[in-house]
VONU-643411 format. One line per 3 residues: number of its first residue (from 1); for each residue z, y, x of C-alpha. Coordinates in steps of 0.5 Angstrom, whole numbers, always signed. Example, Ala and Ser with C-alpha at 12.3 -4.5 7.8 and 13.67 -1.06 7.14 Angstrom:
<nodes>
1) +16 -9 +25; +14 -2 +27;
</nodes>
This chain:
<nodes>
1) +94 +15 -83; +99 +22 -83; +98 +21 -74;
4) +90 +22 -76; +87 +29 -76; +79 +30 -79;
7) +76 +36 -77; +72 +39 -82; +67 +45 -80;
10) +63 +50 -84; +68 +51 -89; +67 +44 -93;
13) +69 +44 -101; +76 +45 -103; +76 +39 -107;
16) +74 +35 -101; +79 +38 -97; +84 +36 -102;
19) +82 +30 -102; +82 +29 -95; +89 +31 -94;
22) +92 +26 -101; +89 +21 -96; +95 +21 -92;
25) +90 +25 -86; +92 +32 -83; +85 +38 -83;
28) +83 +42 -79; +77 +48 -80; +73 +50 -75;
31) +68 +56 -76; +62 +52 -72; +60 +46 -69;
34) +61 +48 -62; +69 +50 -64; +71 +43 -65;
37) +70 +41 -58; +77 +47 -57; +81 +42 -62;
40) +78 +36 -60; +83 +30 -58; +86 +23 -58;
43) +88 +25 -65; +82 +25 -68; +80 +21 -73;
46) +74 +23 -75; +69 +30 -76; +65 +32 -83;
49) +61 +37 -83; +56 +40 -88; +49 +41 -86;
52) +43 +36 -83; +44 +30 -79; +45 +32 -71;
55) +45 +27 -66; +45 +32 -60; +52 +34 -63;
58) +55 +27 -64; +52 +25 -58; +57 +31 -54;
61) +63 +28 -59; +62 +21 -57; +62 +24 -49;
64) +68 +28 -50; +72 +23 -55; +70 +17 -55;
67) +68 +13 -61; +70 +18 -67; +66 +18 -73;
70) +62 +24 -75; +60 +25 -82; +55 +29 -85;
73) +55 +33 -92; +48 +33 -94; +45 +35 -101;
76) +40 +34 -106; +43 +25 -105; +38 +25 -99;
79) +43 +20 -96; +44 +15 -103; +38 +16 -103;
82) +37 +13 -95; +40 +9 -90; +47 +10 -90;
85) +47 +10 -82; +43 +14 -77; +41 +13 -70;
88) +46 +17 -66; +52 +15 -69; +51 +19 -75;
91) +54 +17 -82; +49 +21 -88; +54 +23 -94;
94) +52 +26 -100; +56 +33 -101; +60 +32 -106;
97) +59 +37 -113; +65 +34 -117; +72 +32 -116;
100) +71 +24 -117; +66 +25 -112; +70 +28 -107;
103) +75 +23 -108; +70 +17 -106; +67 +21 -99;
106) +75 +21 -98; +76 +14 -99; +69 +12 -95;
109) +72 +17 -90; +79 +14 -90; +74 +7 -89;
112) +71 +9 -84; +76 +12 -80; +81 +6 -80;
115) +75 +1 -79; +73 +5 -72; +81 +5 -70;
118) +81 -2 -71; +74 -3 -67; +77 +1 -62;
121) +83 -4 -60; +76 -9 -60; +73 -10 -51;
124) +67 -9 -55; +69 -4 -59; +63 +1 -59;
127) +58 -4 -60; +62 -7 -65; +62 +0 -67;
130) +55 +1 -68; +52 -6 -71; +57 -5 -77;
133) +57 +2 -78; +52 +6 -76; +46 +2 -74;
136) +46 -4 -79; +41 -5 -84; +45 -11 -87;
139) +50 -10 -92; +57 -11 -88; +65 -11 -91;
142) +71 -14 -88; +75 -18 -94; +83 -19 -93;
145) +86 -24 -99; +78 -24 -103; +78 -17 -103;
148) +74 -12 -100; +78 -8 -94; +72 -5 -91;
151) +65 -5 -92; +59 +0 -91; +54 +4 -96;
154) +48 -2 -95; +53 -6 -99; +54 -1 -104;
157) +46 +0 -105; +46 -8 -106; +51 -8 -110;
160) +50 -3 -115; +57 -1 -115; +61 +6 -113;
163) +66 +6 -108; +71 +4 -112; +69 -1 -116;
166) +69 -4 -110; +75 -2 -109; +78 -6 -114;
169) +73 -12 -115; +75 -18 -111; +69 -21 -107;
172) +67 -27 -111; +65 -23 -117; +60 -20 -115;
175) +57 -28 -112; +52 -31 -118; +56 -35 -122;
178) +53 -42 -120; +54 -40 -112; +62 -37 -113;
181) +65 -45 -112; +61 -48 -107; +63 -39 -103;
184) +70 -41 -105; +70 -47 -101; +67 -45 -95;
187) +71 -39 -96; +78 -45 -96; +74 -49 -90;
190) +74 -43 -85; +82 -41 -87; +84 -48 -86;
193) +81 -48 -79; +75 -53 -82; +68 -54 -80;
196) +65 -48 -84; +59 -46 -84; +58 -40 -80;
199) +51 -38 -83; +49 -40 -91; +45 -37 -97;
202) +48 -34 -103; +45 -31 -109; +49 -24 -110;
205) +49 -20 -118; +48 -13 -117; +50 -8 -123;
208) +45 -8 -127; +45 -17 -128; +39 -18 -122;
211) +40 -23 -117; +39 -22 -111; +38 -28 -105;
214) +41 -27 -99; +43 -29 -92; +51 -29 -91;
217) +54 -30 -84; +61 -30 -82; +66 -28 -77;
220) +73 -29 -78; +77 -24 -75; +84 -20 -74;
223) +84 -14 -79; +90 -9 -78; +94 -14 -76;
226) +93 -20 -81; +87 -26 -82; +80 -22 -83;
229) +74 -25 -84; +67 -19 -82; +61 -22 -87;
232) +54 -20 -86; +50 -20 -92; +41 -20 -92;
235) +38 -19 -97; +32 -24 -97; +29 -23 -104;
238) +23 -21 -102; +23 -26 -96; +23 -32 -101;
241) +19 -29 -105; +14 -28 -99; +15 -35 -98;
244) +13 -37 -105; +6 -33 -104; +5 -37 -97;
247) +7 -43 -99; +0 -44 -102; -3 -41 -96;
250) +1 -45 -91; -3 -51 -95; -10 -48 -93;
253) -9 -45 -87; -14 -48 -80; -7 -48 -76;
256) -2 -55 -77; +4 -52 -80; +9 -57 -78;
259) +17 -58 -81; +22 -61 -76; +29 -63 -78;
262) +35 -61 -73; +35 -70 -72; +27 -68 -67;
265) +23 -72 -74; +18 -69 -78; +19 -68 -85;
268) +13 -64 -87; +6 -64 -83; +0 -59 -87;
271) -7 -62 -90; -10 -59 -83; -7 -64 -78;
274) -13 -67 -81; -17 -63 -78; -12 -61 -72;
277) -11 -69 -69; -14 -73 -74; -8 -76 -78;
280) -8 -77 -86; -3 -71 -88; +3 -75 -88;
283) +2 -80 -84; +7 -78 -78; +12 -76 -83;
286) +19 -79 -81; +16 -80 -73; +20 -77 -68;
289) +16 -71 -64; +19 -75 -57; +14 -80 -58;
292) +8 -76 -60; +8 -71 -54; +5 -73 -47;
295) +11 -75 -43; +10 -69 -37; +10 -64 -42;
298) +17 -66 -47; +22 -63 -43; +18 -57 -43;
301) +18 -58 -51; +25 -60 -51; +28 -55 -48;
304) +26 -50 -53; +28 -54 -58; +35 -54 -55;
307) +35 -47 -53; +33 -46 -60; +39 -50 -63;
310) +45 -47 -59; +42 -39 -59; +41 -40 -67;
313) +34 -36 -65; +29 -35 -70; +24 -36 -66;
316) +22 -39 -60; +16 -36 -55; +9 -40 -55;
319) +9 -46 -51; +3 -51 -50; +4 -59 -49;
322) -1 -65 -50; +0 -68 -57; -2 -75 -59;
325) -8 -75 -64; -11 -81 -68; -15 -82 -63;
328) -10 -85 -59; -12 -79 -54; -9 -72 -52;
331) -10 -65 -56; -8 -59 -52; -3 -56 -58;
334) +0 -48 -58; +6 -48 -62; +11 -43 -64;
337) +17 -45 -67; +22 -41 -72; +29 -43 -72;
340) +31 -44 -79; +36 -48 -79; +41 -44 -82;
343) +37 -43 -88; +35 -47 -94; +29 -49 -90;
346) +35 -53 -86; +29 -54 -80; +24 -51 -75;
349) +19 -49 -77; +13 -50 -72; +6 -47 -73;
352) +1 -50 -68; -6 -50 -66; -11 -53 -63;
355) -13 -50 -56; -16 -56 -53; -22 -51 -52;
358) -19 -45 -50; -14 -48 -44; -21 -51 -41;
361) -24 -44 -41; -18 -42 -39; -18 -46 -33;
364) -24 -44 -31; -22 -37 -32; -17 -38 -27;
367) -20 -40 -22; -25 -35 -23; -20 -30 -23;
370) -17 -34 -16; -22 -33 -14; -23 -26 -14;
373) -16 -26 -12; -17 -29 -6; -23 -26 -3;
376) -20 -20 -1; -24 -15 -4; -23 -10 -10;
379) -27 -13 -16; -29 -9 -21; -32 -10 -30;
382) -35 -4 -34; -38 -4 -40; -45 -1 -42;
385) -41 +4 -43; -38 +6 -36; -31 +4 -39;
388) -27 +0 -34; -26 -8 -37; -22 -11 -31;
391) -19 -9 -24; -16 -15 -19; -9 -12 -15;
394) -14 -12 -9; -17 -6 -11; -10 -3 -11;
397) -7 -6 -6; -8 +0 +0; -6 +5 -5;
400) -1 +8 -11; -6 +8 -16; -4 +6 -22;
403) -8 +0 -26; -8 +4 -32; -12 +9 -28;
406) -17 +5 -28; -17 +0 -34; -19 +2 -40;
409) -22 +10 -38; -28 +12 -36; -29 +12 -29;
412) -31 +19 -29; -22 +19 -30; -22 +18 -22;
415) -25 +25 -21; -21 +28 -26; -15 +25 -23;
418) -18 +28 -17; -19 +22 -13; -25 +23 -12;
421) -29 +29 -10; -34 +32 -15; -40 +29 -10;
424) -37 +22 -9; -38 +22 -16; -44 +23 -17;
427) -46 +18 -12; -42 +13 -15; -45 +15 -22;
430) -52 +15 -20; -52 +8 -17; -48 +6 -24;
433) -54 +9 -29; -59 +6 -25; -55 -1 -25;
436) -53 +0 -32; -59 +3 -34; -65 -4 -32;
439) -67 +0 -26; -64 -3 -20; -62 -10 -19;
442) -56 -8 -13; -54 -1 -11; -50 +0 -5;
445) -47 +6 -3; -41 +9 +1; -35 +14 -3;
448) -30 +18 +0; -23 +16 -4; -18 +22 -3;
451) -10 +20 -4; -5 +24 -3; -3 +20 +4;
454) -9 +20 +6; -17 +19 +5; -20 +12 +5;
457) -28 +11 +6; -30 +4 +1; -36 +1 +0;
460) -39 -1 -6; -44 -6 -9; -46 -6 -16;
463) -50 -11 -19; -50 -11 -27; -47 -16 -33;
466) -53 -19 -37; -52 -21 -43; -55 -28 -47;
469) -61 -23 -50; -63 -21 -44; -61 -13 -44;
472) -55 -11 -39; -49 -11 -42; -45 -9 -37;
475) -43 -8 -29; -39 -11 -23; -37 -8 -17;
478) -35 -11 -11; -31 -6 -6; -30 -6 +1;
481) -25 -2 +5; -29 +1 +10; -24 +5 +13;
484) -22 +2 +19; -30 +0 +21; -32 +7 +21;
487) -26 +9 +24; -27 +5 +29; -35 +7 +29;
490) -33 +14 +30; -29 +13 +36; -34 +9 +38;
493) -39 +15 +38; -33 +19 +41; -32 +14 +47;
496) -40 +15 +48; -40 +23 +48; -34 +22 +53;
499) -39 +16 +58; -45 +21 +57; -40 +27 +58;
502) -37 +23 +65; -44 +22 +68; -45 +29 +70;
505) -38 +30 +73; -38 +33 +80; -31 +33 +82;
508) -24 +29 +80; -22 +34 +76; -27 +34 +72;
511) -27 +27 +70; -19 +28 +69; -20 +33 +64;
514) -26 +30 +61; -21 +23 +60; -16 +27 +57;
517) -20 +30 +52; -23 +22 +51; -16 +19 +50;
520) -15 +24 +45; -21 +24 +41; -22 +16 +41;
523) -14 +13 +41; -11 +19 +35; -6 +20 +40;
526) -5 +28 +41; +0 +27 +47; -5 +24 +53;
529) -7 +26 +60; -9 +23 +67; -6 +21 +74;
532) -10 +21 +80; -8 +19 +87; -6 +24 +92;
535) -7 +18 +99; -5 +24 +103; +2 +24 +99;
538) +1 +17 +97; +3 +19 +90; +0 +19 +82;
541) -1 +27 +81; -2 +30 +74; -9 +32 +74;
544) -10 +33 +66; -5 +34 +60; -6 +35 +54;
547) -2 +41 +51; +4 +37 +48; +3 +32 +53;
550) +6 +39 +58; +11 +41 +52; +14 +34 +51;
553) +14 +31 +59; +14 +39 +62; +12 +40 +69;
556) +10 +33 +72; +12 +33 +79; +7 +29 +84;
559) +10 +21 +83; +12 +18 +89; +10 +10 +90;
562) +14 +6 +87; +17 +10 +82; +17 +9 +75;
565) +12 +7 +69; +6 +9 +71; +7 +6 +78;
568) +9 +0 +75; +2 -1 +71; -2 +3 +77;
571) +0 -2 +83; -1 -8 +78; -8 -6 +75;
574) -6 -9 +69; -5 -3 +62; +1 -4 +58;
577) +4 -1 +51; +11 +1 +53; +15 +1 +46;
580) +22 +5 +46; +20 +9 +52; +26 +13 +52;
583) +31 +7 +53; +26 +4 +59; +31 +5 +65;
586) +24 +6 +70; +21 +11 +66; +20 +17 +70;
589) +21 +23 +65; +28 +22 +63; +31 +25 +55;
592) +22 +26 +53; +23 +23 +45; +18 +19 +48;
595) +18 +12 +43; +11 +10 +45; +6 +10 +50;
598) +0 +7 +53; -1 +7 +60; -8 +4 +63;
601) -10 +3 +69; -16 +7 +74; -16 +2 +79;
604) -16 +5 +86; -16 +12 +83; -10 +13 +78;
607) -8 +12 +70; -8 +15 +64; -4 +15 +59;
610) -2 +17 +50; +4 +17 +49; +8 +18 +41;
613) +14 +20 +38; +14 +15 +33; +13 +7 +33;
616) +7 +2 +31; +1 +8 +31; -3 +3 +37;
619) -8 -1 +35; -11 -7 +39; -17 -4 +37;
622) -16 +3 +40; -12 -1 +47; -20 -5 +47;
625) -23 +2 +48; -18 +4 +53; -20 -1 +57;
628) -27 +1 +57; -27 +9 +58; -22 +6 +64;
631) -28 +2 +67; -32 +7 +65; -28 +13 +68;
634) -27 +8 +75; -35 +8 +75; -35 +15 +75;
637) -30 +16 +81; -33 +12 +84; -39 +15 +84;
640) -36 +22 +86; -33 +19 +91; -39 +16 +94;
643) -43 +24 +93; -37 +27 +96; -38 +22 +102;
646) -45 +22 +103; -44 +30 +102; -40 +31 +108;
649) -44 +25 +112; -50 +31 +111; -45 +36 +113;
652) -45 +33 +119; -51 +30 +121; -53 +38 +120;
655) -49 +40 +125; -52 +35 +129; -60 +37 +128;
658) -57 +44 +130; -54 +41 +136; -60 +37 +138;
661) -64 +44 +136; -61 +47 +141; -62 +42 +146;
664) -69 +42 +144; -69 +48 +146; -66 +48 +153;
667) -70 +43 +155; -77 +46 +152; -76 +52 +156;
670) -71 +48 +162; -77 +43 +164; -83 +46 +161;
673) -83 +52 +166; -82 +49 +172; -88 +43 +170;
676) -92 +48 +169; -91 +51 +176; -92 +45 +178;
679) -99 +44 +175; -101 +52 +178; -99 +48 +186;
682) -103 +42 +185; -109 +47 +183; -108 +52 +189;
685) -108 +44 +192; -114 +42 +190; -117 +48 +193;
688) -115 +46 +199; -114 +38 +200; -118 +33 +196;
691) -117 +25 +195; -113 +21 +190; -107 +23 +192;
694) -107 +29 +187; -111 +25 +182; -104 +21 +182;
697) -101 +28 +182; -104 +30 +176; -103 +24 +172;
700) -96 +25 +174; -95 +32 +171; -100 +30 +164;
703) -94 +24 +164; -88 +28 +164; -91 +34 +160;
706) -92 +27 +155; -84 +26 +156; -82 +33 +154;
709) -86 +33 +148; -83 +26 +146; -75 +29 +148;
712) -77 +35 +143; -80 +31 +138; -74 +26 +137;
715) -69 +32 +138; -72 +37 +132; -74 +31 +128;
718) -67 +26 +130; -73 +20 +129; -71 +14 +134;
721) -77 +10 +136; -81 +8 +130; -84 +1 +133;
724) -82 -4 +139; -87 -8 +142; -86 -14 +146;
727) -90 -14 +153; -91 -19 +159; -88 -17 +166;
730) -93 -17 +170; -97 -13 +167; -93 -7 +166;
733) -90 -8 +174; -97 -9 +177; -100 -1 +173;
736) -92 +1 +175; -94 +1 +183; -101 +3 +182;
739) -98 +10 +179; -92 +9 +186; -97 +12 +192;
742) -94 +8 +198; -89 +12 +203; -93 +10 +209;
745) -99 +13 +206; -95 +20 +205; -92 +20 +211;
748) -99 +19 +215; -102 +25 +211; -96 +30 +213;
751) -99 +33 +219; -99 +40 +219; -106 +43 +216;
754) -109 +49 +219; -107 +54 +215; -100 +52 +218;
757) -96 +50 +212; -90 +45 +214; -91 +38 +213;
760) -84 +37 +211; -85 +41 +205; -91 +37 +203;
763) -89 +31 +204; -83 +33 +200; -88 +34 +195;
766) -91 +29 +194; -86 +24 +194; -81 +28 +188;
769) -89 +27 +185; -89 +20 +186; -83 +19 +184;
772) -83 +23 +178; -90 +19 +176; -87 +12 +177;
775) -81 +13 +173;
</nodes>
């Protein structure tokens, strides 16, 4: 070992020092702990200090060096008086007070060194490392040749034997002496590549004459050169006297405790099989276990038992399969089996129980339980106390919650977890009192559930547990996420407001600027506007854009026909969920980052729009609503368009009314004045001539003032003729000529009269009276 240096910190003692150094090692002294990481190397071989066990400091060794014992000096015997290996790496001495003593830390040093360089030339060294010299409760030693070459503290514990007198006891001396010729020829078989055991029992005397039963395990190996053999050593005293007490109990005990040869054959069965499957005990003994478990189920079984067999475990996991009973039937069993082959036991030992009963509960507590899987809801059991029992996945499904939130707390823990605000809670811990309570058969109530990702609204139904004496031992819940529900409801509300809003628009640009405001509020889209077409461009102009909407597609200019998305879904009529927008090569608005957008039609009047940076945000319930405020926002156009035509039309008859005022006007002064004048000459007329000719006149004067009045009436009033009435002809043709005087007739009375008037002028008279009359 003169190539191995030991590195002693903490000024260790002279004489272990010295002793050291006759070992063949090279020392090195270090002030403190942290000086050895400067001196620290391939070189070497082990690290002693004096003080307590400090892993942290083994842990930066092994970091730096690698697998390098680390010896720790501790006083007052802790260390004989402990284990021997720590966790970490860490092998506890106690500090020498004499030189003999020094003397056999040093060769325990020397041991471990030597063993950790060997262990390091190992492809397992530092596992191989630690179970031998550090972390084993099992005595361990190397022998070469009968004797010990290596061994670690456990052995000298089991032994009773220093460090060096087991230096210089052969092995096989410290074996009882009525187990050293069946150790010895184990031992042979092994060297001479025989079929030895590599696990068997042995008796071990310690110093003081006690025997100790132990469990031996062997491995060969190549020690430094030469044929080793590694040897594992258990003390199973205890053990085996633990069995003696229990073998009494194993007699007695409800469950069947059964011993099964490595040949698959029983060789012992406990009293209670008869109780188990009704067998006298004995009675299967020799039968191989094949023949008395259900066929469906002995794979199951025997690949346990091969797995077992080839592991060399010591137990196996429970596994349940149908077993043959006296009856000829079937009993559900559930065994555990433990692996002792290696043993004096030589066999399995299996402990089975009858759980005919249990499975058939269990069976129906499954399909309870997929039932409540399946339904889709979250389900919920809290004792009387308000303790959370049971949570199915469901209830977490939409959330990050974890179940150990919820399962064995109090559900007051959601509020202090800050799951729930202080008012949810007191609305689900009064409908809880009142249902734990007797007071109330079901409650129902509605709660706010706040995550950090978002806020879910959950409806629960609680109803309580009564038990078999009647009083309510307990509550179950039934929740239901009702977020989407009254998500959808408040846009619902929303897609009212706007309808309600639209029905008192006057203008175009106020259902525009409406509908934006909609699209935001009912789909969550915050980029949204609207389009309205312009028929003197013959384009969609941007009537209304939400302010992301102007900061993302900038200054929208008119978009001729033809052009683009919003063109596409316009002349189609049809709305569409355009996905990756930005790589569509007939968008309108190039290099927007647009991923997402919803363009629907106004048929006849234009689109509106969301749009999304991100992906998959739509839902087809939000496109559902779309539709409906764009057949609402339709009816609203149509409607404005409609008051605006109907305004103009009484723009026009005004217009009109005036114009017809006017030639009311012309006509009340134009016809009226002459009328009367000519009334006025028929009076002085009637001074001076009689007859029927001036009553006809007359007549004709009273029917053209009639006709004036008619005119005037129709022009200011714009009334065309209320009825029409059918009429026979010749009525109308007979009093037509009666009004008509004949031309003979005024010819004849147009001589000249006394007072010298002119018979032409009169006669003109006449005739424009009876013409006037007859039309």
């Amino acid at each position: 070992m003169s190539d191995s240096r030991v590195v002693l910190v903490d000024e260790c003692p002279d004489d272990l020092v010295e002793a050291v150094e006759r070992r063949g090692f090279t020392t090195e002294s270090c002030a403190g702990p942290d000086a050895v990481f400067d001196v620290l190397d391939g070189g070497v071989g082990g690290v002693v200090l004096c003080g307590d066990v400090d892993t942290g400091f083994v842990s930066r060794v092994r970091g730096r060096a690698g697998v390098v014992p680390v010896f720790f000096l501790v006083g007052d015997g802790t260390a004989s008086a402990g284990e021997s290996a720590h966790g970490g790496g860490a092998i506890a001495l106690d500090e020498p007070e004499v030189p003999a003593a020094a003397d056999s830390v040093a060769a325990r040093v020397e041991r471990v060194i030597e063993f950790s360089r060997w262990a390091s030339s190992d492809r397992n060294s530092d596992s191989l490392y630690r179970t031998v010299v550090e972390q084993s409760h099992d005595a361990i030693f190397v022998t070469q040749g009968g004797e010990f070459r290596f061994w670690n503290r456990r052995l000298t514990e089991l032994t009773g034997l220093s460090d060096g007198e087991l230096a210089e006891t052969p092995v096989l001396s410290v074996v009882h002496s009525d187990d050293r010729e069946r150790a010895a020829a184990i031992a042979a078989t092994r060297r001479r590549g025989g079929d030895a055991p590599v696990s068997y029992e042995t008796r071990i005397v310690d110093a003081d004459g006690n025997t100790r039963e132990c469990s031996a395990n062997v491995r060969e190996i190549e020690y430094h050169g030469s044929y080793g053999v590694l040897v594992s050593v258990r003390d199973v005293t205890e053990q085996r006297a633990t069995e003696a007490r229990f073998r009494g109990l194993v007699e007695l005990a409800r469950d069947l405790v059964t011993l099964v040869g490595t040949d698959g054959r029983i060789r012992y069965q406990s009293p209670s099989v008869a109780d188990v499957l009704g067998f006298e005990p004995g009675e299967l003994v020799g039968r191989s276990v094949s023949d008395l478990i259900h066929p469906d189920d002995w794979e199951d079984v025997e690949e346990v038992f091969e797995r077992a067999l080839q592991t060399g475990a010591d137990g196996t996991d429970p596994v349940r399969y149908r077993h043959r009973n006296a009856e000829g039937s079937w009993t559900w069993l559930e065994s555990v089996g433990s692996n002792q082959t290696d043993t004096s036991v030589d066999g399995f030992v299996v402990t089975s129980r009858n759980v005919t009963e249990q499975r058939s509960y269990e069976q129906r507590l499954k399909r309870y339980e997929t039932i409540v899987e399946s339904i889709g809801q979250g389900a919920y059991v809290v004792d009387e106390a308000g303790v959370v029992q049971f949570i199915n996945e469901a209830a977490l499904s939409r959330t990050n919650i974890p179940m150990s939130a919820f399962v064995g707390r109090h559900v007051s823990a959601l509020c202090d977890a800050g799951y729930l605000a202080a008012d949810q809670y007191e609305r689900a811990e009064a409908a809880l009192d009142a249902v734990l309570g007797g007071e109330s058969e079901r409650e129902r109530f509605e709660i706010e559930l706040s995550l950090p990702e978002e806020v879910y609204v959950v409806e629960f139904t609680v109803s309580p547990i009564v038990g078999d004496d009647g009083e309510v031992v307990g509550a179950v819940a039934i929740s239901t996420d009702v977020t989407e529900r009254k998500r959808y409801e408040q846009r619902l509300n929303a897609l009212h407001a706007s309808t309600r809003r639209l029905t008192g628009a006057t203008s175009r640009e106020e259902v525009a600027d409406i509908v934006r405001e909609a699209a935001t509020e009912i789909l969550d889209y915050a980029i949204s506007g609207v389009l309205l077409y312009d028929e003197s461009l013959d384009a969609l102009v941007p009537a209304a854009f939400t302010d992301e909407a102007w900061a993302v597609f900038g200054d929208v200019p008119p978009i001729p026909r033809g052009t683009g998305l919003t063109w596409e879904v316009f002349e189609r009529g049809e709305h569409n969920l355009y996905r990756d927008v930005d790589s569509n090569p007939r968008r309108a608005v190039r290099d927007a980052g647009v991923r997402e957008e919803l363009i629907v039609p106004i048929p006849d009047h234009g689109v509106f729009f969301v749009a999304s940076l991100d992906e998959g945000e739509l839902a087809d319930q939000r496109i559902a609503l779309a539709k409906v405020l764009a057949a609402n926002t339709r009816a609203v156009l149509d409607r404005v368009e409609r008051e605006r035509l109907l305004r103009k039309r009484e723009r026009e008859l005004a217009s009109q009314n005036e114009q017809l005022e006017s030639f009311a006007s012309v006509v009340s002064h134009d016809l009226k004045n002459p009328l009367n004048a000519a009334m006025g000459y028929l009076d002085l007329a009637r001074e001076q001539y009689g007859g029927d000719e001036l009553d006809r006149v007359a007549d004709a004067h009273e029917r053209m003032a009639a006709i004036v009045e008619d005119v005037l009436a129709l022009a200011r009033n714009g009334q065309m003729v209320e009825a029409a009435e059918r009429l026979p002809l010749r009525p109308v043709a007979e009093a037509a000529r009666r009004r008509r005087p004949s031309l003979s007739t005024a010819t004849s009375r147009s001589t000249p009269t006394a007072g010298g008037s002119d018979s032409s002028s009169k006669t003109s008279f006449r005739t424009r009276s009876a013409t006037a009359a007859t039309t």
